[in-house]
DRENRO-841478 format. One record per atom (N, C-alpha, C): x, y, z. Coordinates in steps of 0.05 Angstrom, whole numbers, padded with zeros to 5 digits, always signed. Layout:
# DRENRO-841478
XYZ
...
***
This chain:
# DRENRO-841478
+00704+00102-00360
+00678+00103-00347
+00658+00087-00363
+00650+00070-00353
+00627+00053-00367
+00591+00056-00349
+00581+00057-00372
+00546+00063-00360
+00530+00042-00366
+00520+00026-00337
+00503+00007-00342
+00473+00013-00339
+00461+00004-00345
+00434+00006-00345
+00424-00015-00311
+00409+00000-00308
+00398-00009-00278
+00375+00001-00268
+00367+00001-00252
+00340+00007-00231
+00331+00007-00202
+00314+00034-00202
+00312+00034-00172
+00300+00012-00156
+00301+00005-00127
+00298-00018-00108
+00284-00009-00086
+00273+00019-00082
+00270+00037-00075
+00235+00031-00055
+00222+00043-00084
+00190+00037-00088
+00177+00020-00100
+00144+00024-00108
+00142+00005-00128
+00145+00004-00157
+00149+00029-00171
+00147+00036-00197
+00183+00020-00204
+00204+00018-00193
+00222+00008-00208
+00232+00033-00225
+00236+00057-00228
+00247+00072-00244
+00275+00063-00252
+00273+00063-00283
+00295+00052-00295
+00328+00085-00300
+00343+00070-00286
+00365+00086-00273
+00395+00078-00293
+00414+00097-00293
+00437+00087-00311
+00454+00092-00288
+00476+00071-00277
+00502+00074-00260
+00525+00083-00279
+00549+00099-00276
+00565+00103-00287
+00583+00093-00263
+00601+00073-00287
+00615+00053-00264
+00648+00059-00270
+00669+00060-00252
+00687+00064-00255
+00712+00047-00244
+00723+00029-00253
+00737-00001-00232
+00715-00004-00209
+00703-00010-00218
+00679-00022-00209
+00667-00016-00183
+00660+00011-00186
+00654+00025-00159
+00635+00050-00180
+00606+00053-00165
+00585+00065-00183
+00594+00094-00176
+00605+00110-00198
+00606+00137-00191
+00579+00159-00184
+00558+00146-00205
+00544+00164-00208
+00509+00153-00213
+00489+00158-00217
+00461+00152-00217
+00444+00172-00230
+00437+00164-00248
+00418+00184-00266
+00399+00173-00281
+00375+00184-00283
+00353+00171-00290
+00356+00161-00320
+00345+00134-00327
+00343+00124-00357
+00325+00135-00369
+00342+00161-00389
+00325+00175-00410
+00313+00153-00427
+00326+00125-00436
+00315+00112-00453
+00293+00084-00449
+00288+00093-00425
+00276+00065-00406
+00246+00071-00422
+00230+00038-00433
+00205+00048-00440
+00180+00055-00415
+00187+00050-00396
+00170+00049-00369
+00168+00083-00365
+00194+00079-00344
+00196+00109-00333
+00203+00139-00348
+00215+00131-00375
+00214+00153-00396
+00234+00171-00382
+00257+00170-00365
+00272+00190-00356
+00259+00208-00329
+00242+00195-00311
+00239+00194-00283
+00246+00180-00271
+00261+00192-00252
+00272+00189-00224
+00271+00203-00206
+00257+00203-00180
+00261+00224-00157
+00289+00215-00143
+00287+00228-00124
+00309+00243-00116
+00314+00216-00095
+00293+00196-00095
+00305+00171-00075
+00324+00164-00087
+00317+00159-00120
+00339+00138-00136
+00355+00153-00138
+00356+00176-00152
+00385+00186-00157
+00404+00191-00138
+00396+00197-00105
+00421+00197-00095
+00417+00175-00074
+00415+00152-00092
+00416+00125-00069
+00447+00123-00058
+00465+00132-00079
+00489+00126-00071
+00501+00128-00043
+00496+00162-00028
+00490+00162-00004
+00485+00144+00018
+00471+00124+00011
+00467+00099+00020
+00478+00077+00011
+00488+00070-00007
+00500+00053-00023
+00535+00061-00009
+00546+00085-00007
+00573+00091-00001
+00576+00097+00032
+00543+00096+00053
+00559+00113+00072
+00570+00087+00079
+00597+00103+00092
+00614+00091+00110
+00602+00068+00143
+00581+00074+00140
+00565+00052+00168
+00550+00033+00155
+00550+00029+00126
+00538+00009+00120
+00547-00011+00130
+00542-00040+00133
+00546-00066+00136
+00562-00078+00109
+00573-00083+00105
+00574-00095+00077
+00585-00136+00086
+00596-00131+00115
+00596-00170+00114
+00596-00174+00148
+00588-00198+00146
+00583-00204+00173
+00588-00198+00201
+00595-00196+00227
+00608-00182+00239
+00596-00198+00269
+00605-00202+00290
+00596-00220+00307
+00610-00209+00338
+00599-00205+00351
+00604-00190+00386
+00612-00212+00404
+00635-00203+00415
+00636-00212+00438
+00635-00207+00462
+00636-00214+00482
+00627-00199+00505
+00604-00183+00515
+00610-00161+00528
+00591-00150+00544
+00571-00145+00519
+00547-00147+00518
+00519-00142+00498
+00509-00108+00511
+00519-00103+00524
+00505-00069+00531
+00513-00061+00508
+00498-00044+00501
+00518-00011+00475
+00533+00000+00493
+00547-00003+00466
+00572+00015+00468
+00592+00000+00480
+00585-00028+00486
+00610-00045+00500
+00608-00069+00480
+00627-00085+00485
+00632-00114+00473
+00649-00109+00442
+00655-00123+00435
+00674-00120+00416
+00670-00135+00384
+00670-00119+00364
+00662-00131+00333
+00680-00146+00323
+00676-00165+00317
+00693-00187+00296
+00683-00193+00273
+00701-00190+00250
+00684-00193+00221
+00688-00225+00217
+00666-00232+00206
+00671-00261+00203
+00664-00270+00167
+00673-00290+00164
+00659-00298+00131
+00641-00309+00134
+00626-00311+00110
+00592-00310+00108
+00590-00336+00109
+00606-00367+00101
+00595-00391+00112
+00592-00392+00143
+00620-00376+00155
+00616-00387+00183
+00591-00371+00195
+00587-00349+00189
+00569-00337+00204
+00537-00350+00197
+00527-00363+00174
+00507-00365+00153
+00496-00398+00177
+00525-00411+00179
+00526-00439+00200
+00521-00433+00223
+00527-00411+00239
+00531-00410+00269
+00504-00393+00269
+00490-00383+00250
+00458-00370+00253
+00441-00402+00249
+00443-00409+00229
+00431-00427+00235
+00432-00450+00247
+00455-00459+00259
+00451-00477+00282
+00436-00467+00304
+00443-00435+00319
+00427-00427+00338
+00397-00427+00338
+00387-00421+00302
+00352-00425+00300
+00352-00448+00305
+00360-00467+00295
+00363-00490+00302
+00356-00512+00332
+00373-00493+00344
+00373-00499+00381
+00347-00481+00394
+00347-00460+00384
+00321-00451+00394
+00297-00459+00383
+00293-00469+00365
+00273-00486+00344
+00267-00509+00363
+00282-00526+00373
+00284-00549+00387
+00279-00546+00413
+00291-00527+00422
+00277-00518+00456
+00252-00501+00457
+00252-00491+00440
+00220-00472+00450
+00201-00475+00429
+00207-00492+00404
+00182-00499+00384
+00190-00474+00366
+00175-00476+00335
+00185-00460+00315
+00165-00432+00326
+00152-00423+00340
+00137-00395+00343
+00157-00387+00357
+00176-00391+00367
+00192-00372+00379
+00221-00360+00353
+00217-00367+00334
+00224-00353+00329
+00216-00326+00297
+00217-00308+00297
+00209-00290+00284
+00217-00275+00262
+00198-00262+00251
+00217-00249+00221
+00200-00225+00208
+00213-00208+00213
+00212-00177+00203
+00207-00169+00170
+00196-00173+00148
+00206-00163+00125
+00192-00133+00122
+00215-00105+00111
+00198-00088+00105
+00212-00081+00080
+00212-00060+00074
+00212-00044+00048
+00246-00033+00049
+00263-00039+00023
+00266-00052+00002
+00252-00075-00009
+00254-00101+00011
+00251-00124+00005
+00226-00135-00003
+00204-00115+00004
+00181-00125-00003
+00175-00121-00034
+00187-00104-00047
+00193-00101-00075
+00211-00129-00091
+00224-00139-00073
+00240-00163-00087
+00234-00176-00092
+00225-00189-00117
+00206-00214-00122
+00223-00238-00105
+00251-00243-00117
+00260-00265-00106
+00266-00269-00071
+00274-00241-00065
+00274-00237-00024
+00258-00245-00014
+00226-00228-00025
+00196-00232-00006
+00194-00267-00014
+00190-00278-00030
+00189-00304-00032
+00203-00318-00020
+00230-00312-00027
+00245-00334-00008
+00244-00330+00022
+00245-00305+00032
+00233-00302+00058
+00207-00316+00078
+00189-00324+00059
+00170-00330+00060
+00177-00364+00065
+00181-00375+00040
+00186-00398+00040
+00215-00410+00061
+00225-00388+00076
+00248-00401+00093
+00228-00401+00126
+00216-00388+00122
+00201-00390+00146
+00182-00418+00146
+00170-00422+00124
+00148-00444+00124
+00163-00468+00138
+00187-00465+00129
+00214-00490+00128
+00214-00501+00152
+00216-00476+00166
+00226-00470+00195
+00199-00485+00211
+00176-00472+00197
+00147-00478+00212
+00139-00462+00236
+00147-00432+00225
+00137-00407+00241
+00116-00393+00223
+00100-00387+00244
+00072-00369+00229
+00082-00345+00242
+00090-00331+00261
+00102-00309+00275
+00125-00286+00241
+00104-00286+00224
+00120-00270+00208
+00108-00241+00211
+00123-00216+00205
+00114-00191+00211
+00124-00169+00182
+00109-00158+00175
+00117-00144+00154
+00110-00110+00155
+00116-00093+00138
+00115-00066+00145
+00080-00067+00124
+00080-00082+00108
+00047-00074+00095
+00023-00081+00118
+00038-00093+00151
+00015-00090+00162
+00016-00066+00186
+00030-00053+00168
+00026-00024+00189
+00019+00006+00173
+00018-00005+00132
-00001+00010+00126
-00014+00009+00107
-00019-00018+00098
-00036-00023+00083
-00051-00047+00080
-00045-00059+00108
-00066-00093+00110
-00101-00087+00101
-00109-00058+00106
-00138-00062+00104
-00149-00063+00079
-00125-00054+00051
-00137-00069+00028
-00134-00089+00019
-00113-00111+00034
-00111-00135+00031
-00131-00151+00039
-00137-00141+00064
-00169-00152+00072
-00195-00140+00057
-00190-00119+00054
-00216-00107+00039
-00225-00131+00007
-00193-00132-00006
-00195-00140-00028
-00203-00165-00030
-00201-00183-00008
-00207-00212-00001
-00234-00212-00006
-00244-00193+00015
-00284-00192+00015
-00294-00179-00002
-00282-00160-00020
-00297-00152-00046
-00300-00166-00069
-00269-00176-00071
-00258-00184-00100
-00250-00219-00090
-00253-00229-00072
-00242-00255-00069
-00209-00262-00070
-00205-00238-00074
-00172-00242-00068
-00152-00218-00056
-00131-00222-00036
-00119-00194-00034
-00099-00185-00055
-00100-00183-00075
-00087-00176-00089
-00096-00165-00122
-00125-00156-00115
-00139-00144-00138
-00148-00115-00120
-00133-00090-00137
-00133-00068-00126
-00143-00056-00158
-00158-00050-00166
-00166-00031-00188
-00145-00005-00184
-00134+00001-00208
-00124+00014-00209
-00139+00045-00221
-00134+00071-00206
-00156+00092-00227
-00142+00099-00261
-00153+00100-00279
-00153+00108-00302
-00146+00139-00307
-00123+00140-00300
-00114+00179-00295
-00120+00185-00328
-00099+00173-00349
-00100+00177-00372
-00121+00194-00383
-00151+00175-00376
-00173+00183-00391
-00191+00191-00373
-00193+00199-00348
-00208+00203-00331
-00224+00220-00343
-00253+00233-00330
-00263+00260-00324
-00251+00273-00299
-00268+00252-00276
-00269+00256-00247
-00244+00235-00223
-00225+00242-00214
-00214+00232-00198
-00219+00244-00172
-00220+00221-00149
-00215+00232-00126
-00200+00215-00107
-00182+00227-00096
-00159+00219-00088
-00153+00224-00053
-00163+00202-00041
-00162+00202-00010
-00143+00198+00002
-00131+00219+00025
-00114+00213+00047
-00081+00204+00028
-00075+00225+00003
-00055+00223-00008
-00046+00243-00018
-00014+00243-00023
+00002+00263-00022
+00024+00248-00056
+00008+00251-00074
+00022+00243-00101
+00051+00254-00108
+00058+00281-00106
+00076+00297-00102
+00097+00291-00087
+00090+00274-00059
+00105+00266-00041
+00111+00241-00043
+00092+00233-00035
+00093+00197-00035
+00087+00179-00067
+00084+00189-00082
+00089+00184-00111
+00067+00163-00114
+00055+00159-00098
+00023+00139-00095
+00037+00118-00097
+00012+00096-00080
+00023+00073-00069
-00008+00051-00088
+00005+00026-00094
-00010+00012-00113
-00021+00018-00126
+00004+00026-00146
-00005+00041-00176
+00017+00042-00185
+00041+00043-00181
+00074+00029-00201
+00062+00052-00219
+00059+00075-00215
+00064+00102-00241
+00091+00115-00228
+00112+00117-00246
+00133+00129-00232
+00134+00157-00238
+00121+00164-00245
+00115+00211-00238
+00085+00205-00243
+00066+00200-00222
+00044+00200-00229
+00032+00235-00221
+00048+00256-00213
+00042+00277-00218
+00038+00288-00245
+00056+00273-00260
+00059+00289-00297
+00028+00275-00306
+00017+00250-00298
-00006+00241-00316
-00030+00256-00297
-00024+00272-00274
-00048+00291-00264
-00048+00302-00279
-00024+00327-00284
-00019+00355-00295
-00035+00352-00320
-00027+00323-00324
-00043+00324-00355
-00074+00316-00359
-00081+00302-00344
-00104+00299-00342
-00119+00329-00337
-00110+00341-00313
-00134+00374-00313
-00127+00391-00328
-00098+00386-00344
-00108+00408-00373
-00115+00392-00399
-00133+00370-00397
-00156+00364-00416
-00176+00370-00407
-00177+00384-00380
-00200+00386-00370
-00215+00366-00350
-00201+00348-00338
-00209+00329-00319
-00201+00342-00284
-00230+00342-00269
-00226+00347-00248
-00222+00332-00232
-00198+00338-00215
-00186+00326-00194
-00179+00337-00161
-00188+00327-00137
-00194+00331-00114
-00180+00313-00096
-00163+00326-00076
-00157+00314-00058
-00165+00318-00037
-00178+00297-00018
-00185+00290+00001
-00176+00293+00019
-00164+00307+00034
-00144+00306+00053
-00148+00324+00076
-00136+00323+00106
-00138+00347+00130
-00124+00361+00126
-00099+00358+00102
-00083+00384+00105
-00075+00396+00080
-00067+00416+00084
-00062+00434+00050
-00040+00418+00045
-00040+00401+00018
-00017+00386+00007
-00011+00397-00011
+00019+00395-00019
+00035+00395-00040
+00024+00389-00065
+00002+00372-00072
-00001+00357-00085
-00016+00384-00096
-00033+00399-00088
-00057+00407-00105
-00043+00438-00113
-00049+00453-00142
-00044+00470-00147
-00062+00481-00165
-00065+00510-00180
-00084+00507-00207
-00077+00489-00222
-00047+00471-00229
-00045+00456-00259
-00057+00428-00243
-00062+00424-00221
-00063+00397-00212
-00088+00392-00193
-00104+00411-00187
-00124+00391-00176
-00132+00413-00153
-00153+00407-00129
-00159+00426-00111
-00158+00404-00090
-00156+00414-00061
-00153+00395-00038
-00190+00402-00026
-00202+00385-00017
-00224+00384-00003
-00214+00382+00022
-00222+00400+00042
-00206+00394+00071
-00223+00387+00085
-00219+00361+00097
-00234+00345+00115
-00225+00347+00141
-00244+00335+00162
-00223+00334+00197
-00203+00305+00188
-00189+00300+00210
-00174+00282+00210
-00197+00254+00217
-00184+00227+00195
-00195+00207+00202
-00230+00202+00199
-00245+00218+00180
-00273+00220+00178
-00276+00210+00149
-00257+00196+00138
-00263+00195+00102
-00289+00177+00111
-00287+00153+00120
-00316+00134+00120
-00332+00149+00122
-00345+00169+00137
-00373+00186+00138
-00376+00197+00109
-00353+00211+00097
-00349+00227+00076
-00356+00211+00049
-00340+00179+00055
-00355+00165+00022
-00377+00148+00034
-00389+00150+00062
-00412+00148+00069
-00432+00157+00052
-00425+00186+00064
-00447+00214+00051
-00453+00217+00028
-00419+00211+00013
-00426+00212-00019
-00442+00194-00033
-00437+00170-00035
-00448+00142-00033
-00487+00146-00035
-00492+00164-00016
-00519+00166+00000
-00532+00192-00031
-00521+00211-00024
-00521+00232-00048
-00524+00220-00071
-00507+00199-00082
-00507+00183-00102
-00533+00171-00108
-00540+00165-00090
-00560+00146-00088
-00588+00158-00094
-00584+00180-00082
-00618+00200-00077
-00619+00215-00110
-00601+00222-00114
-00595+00227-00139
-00603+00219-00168
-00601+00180-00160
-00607+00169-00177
-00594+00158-00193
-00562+00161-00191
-00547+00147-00205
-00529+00136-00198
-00541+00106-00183
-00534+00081-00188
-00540+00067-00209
-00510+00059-00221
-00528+00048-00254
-00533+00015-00251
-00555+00021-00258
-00584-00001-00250
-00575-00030-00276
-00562-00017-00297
-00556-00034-00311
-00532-00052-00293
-00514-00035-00285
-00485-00051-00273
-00496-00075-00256
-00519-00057-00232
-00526-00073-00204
-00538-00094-00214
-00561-00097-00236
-00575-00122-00245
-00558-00143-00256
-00537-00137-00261
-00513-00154-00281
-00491-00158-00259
-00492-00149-00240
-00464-00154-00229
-00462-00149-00202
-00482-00154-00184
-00481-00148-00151
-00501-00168-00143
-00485-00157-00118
-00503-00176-00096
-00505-00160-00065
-00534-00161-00052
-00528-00141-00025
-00524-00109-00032
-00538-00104-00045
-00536-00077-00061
-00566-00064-00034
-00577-00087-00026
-00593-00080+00002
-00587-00069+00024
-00567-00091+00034
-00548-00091+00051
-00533-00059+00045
-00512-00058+00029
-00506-00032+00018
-00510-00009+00030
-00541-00005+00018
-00559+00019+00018
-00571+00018+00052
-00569+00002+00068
-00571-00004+00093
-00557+00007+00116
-00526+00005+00100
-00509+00015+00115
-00502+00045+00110
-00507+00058+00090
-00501+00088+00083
-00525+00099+00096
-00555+00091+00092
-00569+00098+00098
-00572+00122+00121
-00553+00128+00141
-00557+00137+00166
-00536+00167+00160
-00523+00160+00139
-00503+00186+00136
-00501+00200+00111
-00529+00224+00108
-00535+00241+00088
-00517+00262+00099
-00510+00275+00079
-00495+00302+00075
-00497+00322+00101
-00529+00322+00111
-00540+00338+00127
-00524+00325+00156
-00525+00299+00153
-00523+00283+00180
-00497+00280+00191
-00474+00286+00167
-00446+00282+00171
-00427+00309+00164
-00440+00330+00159
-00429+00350+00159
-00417+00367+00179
-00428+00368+00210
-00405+00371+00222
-00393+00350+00237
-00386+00321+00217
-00367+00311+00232
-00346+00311+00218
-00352+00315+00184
-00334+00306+00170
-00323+00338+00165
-00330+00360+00178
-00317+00390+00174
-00331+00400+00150
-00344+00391+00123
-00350+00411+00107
-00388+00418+00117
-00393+00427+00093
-00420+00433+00095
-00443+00408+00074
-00463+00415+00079
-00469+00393+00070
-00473+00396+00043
-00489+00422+00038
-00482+00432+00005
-00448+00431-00006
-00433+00425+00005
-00410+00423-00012
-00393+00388-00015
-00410+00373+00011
-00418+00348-00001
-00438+00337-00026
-00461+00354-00030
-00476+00343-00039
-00467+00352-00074
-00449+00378-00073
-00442+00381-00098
-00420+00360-00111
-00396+00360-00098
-00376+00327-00097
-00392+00309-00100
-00414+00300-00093
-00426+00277-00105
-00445+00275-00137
-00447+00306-00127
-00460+00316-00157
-00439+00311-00177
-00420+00326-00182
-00389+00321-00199
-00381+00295-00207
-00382+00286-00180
-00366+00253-00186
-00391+00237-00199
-00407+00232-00198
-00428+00217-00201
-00438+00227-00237
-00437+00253-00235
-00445+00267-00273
-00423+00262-00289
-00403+00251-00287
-00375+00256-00301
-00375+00224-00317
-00373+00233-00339
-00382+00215-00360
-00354+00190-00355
-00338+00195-00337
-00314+00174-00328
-00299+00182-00305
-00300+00165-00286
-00292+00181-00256
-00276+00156-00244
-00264+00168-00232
-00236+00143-00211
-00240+00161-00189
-00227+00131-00170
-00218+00131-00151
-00190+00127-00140
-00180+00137-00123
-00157+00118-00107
-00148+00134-00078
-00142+00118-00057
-00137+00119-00034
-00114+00108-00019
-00100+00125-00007
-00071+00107+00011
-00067+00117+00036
-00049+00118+00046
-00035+00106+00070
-00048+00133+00092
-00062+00156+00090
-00070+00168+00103
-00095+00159+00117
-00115+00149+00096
-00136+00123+00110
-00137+00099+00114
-00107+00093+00096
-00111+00064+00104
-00102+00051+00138
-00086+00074+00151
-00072+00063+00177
-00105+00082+00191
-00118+00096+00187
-00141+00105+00201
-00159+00087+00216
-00174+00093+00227
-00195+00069+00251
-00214+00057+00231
-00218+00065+00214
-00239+00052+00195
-00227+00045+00166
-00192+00037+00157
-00182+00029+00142
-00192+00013+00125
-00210-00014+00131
-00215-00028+00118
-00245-00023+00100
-00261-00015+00126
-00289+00002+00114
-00284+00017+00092
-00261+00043+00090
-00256+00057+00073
-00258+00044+00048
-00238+00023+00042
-00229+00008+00021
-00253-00003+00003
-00272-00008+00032
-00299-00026+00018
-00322-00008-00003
-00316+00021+00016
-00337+00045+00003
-00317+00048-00018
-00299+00047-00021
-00281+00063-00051
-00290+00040-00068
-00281+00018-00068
-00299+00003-00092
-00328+00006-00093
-00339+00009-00071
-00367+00011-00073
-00370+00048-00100
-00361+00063-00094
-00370+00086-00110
-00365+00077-00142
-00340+00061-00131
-00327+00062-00168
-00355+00045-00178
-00356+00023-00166
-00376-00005-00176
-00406+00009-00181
-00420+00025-00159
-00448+00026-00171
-00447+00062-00189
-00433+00075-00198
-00433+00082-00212
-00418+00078-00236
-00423+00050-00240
-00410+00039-00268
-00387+00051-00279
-00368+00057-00265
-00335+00057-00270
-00312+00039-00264
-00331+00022-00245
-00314-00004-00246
-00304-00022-00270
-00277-00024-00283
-00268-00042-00305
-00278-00025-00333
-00273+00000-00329
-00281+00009-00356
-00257+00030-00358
-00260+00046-00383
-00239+00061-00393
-00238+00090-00379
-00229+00101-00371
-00228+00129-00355
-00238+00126-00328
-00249+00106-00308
-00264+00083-00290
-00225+00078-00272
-00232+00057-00263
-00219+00031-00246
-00215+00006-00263
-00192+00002-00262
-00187-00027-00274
-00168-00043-00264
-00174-00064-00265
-00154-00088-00253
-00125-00085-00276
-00104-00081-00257
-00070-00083-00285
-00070-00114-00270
-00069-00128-00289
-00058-00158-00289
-00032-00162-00277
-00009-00136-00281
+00014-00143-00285
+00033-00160-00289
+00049-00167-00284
+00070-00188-00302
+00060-00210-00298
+00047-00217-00282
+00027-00248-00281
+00005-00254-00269
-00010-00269-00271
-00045-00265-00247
-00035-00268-00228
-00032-00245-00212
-00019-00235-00180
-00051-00247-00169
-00088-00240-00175
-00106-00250-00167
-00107-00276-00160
-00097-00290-00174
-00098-00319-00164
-00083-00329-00148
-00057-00317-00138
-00043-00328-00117
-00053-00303-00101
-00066-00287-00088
-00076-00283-00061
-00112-00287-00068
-00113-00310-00075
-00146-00318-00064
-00147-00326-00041
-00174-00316-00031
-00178-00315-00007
-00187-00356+00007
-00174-00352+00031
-00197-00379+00034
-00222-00381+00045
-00223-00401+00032
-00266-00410+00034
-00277-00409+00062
-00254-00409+00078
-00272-00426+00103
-00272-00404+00115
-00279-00405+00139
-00283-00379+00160
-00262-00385+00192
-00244-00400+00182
-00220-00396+00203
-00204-00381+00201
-00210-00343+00199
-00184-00332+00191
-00184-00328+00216
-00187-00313+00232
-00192-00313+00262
-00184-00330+00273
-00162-00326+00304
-00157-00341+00325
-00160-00314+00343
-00158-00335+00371
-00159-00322+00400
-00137-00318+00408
-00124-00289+00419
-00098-00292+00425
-00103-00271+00449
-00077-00281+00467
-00089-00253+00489
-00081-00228+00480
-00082-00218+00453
-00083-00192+00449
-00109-00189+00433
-00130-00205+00436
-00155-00203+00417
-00154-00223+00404
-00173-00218+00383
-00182-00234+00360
-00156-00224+00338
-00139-00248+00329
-00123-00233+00299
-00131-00248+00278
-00118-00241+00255
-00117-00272+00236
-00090-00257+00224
-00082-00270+00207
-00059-00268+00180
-00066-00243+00157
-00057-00231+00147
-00060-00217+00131
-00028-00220+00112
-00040-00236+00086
-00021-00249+00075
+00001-00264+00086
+00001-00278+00105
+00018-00286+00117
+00024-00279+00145
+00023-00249+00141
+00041-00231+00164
+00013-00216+00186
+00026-00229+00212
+00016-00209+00237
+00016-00187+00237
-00003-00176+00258
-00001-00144+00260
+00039-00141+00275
+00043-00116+00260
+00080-00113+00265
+00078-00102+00298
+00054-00084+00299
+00058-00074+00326
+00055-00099+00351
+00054-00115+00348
+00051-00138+00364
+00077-00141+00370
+00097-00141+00353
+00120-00157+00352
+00133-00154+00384
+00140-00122+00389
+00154-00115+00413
+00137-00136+00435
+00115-00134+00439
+00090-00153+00463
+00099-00179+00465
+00104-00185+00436
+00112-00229+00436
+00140-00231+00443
+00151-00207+00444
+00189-00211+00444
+00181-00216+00485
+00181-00186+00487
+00178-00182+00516
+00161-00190+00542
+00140-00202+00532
+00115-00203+00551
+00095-00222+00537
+00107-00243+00538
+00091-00266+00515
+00089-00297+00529
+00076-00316+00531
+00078-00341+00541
+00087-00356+00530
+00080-00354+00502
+00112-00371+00481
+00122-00346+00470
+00147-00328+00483
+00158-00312+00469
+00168-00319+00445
+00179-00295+00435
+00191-00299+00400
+00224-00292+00413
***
């Protein structure tokens, strides 16, 4: 039995995993006690990937139909990977040539979007081709901080990360940490750096319509909202903030712009004014703003519960907005930009001009990193004037 060192393909954290390999077939999967990252976490995706890795319906090589195309009819032939790799791409090929490169299309979701070398080359085989018709699963739940991040930060790919370590104050929207292990934030047990943060005494709140998993005495309390109302909610807070008095006046003179504008747009939704839309009361808004706003270091972070919501992108804009005018933006226990393994900011800067927008008969779209809205896809296959 030999044990290699390896890692999950899973999520984004990468938890570092040990295979125990036996004539060369992985018997087994257990988390790397000695990994410096993950420190001996792994949920229960990685460890029993094998399941997936061994069932019997996997694909493991090419396979090609003949005949009847209904299910459950026509017949499988395994083929080898040049001939099949040739006879795919001659057909893009022929359809490339008869109907122009938008007809044809390309799916990437999750494993692959984790693959540095997949998502890229994926990317770059399409350019080849000269199809913009690309579709990805981040635009079914998380395009609105790619756009958010464009118009705040000038690029989609600057997400402040919150400062759990050193926090006072976290608040944590439309997420289930426990479950979903949080999304843009690569912490692989980011429940253990809660647990630990509220027994130093740092308070932590989840935002959420439903009693989660996530909140317990060692971990935090849930604020229960209606469904889909966070914008009124970091509206209200935002507004609280404001009347309060602590916008720090040092940050805004040094580092904003439209701080008019801003206060323009909250203006209409005090505590009083959004309390029964957002389900609480308005004294128990106005204390959450009290808390978050007195806490000598306070974060934020938000996922996939508001981000697929009607006001996704808005959301994104108020969550930097709280971190930014109460001077926790880029500081220690605050929000901070992780660089990670290379300036990820500079390859999604946004562009200058104002052609992100075209006219399509499903509305106004543009690109969001590349990739169309996914729910489109079925409309361009079936009911399209240049189908895909």
């Amino acid at each position: 039995m030999k044990t290699i060192a390896t890692f999950c393909r899973v999520c984004e954290p990468s938890c570092g995993l040990v295979a125990q390999v036996e004539d060369n077939i992985v018997q087994r999967l257990q988390p790397d006690r000695n990994h410096p990252v993950s420190q001996g976490f792994a949920c229960h995706k990685g460890v029993n990937y094998l399941a997936i890795h061994q069932d019997p319906d996997r694909l493991d090589y090419p396979l090609q139909r003949e005949g009847s195309r209904q299910p459950g009819e026509g017949q499988w032939h395994q083929q080898d990977w040049d001939s099949a790799i040739a006879a795919v791409g001659d057909q893009l090929a022929q359809i490339r040539d008869q109907y122009g490169a938008d007809a044809i299309g390309g799916y990437i979701g999750n494993p692959t979007a984790f693959n540095a070398l997949g998502s890229q080359g994926i990317g770059e085989f399409f350019m080849g081709i000269g199809s913009r018709r690309i579709f990805n699963s981040g635009t079914q739940d998380c395009s609105n901080k790619f756009a958010a991040g464009e118009a705040v930060f000038g690029t989609s790919t600057l997400h402040p990360l919150p400062d759990i370590d050193n926090t006072d104050c976290l608040l944590i929207f439309g997420e289930n940490p426990k479950v979903s292990h949080m999304s843009f934030i690569s912490i692989a047990d980011p429940m253990a750096k809660i647990r630990a943060a509220c027994q130093r005494g740092a308070r932590v709140f989840y935002i959420n319509p439903r009693r989660i998993e996530s909140a317990s005495p060692k971990t935090g309390e849930v604020i229960q909202i209606l469904p889909d109302t966070d914008f009124y909610l970091m509206a209200a807070l935002l507004h609280e903030i404001d009347a309060l008095g602590r916008f720090n006046q040092a940050v805004l003179r040094d580092h904003s712009n439209h701080v008019d504008e801003l206060r323009e747009v909250i203006a209409p939704y005090s505590a009083d004014s959004v309390a029964d839309v957002v389900g609480l009361s308005a004294g128990d808004i106005r204390a959450l703003a009290d808390t978050f706003s007195a806490a000598k270091r306070a974060s934020v972070h938000m996922s996939t519960g508001v981000n697929m919501g009607r006001q996704g992108t808005l959301c994104y804009w108020l969550l930097q907005m709280l971190s930014f005018v109460t001077g926790n933006l880029d500081r220690e226990g605050g929000n901070f930009y992780s660089e990670g393994f290379y300036p990820a900011a500079k390859a999604g800067r946004a562009r200058p001009d104002d052609s992100l927008f075209f006219s399509t008969r499903y509305g106004e779209l543009r690109h969001i990193r590349g990739a169309l809205p996914s729910n489109l896809l079925p409309d361009m296959i079936l009911d399209d004037d240049n189908p895909v």
